[in-house]
C-alpha positions as CSV (number, residue, x, y, z in Angstrom):
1,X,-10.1,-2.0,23.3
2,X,-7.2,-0.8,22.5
3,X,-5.7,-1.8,19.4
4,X,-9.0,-2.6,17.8
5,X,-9.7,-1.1,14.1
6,X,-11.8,1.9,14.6
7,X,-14.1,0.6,11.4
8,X,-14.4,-2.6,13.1
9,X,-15.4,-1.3,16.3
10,X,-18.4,0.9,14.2
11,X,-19.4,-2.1,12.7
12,X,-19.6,-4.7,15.4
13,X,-21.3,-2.1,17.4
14,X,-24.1,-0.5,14.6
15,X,-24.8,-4.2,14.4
16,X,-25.9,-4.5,17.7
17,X,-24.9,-7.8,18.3
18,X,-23.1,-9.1,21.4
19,X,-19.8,-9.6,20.8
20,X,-16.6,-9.3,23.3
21,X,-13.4,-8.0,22.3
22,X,-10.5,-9.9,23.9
23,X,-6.8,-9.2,24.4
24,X,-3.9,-11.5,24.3
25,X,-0.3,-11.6,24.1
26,X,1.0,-11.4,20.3
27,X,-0.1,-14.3,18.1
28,X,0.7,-15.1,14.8
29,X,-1.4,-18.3,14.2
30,X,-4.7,-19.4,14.8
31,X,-2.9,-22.4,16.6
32,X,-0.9,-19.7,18.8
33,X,-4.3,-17.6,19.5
34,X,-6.0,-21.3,20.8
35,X,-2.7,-21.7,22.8
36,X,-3.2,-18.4,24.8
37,X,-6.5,-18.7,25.2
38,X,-6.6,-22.0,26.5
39,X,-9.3,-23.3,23.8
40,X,-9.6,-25.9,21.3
41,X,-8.5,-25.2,17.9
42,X,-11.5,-25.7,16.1
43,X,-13.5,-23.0,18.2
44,X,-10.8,-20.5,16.5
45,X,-12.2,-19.5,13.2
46,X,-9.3,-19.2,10.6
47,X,-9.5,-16.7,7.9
48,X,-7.7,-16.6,4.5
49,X,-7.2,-14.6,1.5
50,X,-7.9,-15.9,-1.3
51,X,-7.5,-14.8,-4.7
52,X,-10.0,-15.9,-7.8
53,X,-10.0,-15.8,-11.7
54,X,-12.7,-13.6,-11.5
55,X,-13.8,-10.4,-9.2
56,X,-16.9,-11.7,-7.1
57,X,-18.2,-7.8,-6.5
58,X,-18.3,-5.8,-10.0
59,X,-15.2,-3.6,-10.5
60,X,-13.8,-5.3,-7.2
61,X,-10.4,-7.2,-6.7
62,X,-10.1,-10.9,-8.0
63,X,-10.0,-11.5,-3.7
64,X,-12.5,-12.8,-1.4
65,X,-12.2,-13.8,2.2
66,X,-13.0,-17.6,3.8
67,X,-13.3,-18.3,7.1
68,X,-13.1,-22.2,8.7
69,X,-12.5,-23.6,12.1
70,X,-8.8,-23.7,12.6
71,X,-8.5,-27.4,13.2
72,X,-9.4,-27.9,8.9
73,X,-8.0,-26.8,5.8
74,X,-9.8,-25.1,3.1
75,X,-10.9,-27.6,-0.3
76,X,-10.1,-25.1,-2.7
77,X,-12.3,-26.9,-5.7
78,X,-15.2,-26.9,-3.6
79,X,-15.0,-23.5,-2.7
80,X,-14.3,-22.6,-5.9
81,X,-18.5,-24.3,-6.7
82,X,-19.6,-22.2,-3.7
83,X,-18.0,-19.0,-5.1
84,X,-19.8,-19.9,-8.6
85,X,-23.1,-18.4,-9.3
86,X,-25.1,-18.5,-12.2
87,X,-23.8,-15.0,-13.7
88,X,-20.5,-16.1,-12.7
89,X,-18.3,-19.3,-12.7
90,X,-15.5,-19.2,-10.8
91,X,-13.0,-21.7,-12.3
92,X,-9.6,-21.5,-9.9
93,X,-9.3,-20.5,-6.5
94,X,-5.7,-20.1,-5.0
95,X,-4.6,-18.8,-1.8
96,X,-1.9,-15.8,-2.7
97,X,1.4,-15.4,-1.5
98,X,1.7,-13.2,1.8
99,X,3.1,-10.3,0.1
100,X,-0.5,-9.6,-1.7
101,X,-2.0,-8.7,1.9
102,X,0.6,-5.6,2.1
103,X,0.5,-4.3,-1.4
104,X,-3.3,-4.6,-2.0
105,X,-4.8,-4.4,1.2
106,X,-2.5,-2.5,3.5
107,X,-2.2,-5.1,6.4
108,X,1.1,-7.2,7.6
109,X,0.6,-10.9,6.6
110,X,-1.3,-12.4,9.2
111,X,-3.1,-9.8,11.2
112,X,-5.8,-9.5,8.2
113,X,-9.1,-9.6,10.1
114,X,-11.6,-11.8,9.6
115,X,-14.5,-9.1,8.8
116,X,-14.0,-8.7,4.8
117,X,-16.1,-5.7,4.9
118,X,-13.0,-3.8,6.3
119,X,-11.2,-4.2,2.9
120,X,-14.0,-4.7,0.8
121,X,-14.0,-8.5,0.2
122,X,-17.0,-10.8,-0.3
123,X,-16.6,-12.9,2.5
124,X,-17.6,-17.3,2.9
125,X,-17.9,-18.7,5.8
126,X,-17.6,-22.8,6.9
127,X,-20.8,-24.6,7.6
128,X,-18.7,-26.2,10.4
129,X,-18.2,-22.7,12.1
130,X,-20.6,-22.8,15.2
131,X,-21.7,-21.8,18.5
132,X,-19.4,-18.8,19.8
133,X,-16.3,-18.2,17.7
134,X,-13.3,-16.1,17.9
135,X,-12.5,-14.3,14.9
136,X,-9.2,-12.5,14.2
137,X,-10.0,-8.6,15.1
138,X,-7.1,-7.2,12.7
139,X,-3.8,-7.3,14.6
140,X,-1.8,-9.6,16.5
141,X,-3.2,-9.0,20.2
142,X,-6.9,-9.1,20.3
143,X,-9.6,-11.1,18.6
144,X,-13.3,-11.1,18.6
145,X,-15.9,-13.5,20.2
146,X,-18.9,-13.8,18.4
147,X,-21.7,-16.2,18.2
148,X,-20.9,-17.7,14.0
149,X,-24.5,-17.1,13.1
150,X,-24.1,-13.2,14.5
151,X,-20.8,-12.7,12.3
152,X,-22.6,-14.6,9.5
153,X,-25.2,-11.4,9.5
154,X,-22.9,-8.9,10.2
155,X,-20.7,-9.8,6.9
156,X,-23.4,-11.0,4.7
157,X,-21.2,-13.6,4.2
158,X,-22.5,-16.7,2.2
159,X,-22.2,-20.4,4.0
160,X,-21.0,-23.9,2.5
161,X,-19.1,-26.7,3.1
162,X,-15.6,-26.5,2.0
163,X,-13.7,-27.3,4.6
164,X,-11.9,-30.9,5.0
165,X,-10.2,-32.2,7.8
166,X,-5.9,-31.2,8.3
167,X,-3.8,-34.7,6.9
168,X,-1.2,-35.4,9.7
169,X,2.2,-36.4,8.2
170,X,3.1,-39.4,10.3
171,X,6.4,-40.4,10.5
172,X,6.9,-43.8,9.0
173,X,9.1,-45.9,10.9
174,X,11.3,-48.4,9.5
């Protein structure tokens, strides 16, 4: 593939897991990326930064990446529990403004891969991410399909329900 990281491509492929990398016109949205693709939002997986009080890795950056189908939104006080572990409570979890993703991380807003082990970031993934998935790669034209379990191992990332389901604004008529 072409514009695929040259990490990411080690990793997915010292995993030995099947995977298939898959290029699209540029996309700046998970909704976009279902768009071209002709799929259903929610078997996009979303992934955000987010930012904590605390580092989750000794001496690493308050930041962790989360991961849910792209057809929910991310409870941040749940996944703030989740984060939590016995050595370490983690009381406020915020999603940063875009500009963090270019000063601490070195990507453009928006083309931040899913795979946190690319920047060093602990990374939680949505129990209601299943089945095959496409993950965001790292850029704007190609994503990763991978079985959610398979991506799961690959990350080490750590599972829970924190997702809940997008509130659509209706228009109220009068």
């Amino acid at each position: 593939m072409k514009h695929m990281n040259k990490k990411l491509q080690k990793i997915l492929e010292e995993s030995k897991k099947k995977y298939e990398a898959i290029e699209h016109r540029t996309t700046y949205t998970a909704y976009d990326v279902a768009a071209t693709l002709h799929l259903k939002l929610n078997q996009i997986a979303k992934s955000l930064l987010v930012k904590t009080n605390k580092p989750l890795i000794h001496g690493a950056k308050p930041y962790a990446l989360v991961v849910v189908p792209a057809d929910k939104n991310v409870d941040l006080k749940k996944l703030a529990k989740i984060m939590s572990t016995k050595d370490l409570r983690v009381t406020k979890v915020e999603i940063p403004k875009e500009n963090v993703m270019k000063a601490q991380f070195k990507v453009k807003p928006g083309s931040m891969s899913a795979f946190g082990s690319l920047y060093k970031l602990p990374v939680f993934v949505d129990k209601a991410i299943k089945g095959q998935m496409i993950f965001a790669a790292g850029g704007f034209e190609e994503s990763i399909k991978i079985k959610a379990e398979d991506f799961v191992k690959i990350e080490n990332a750590k599972t829970g329900n924190f997702s809940i389901a997008k509130k659509i604004k209706k228009n109220k008529k009068k």
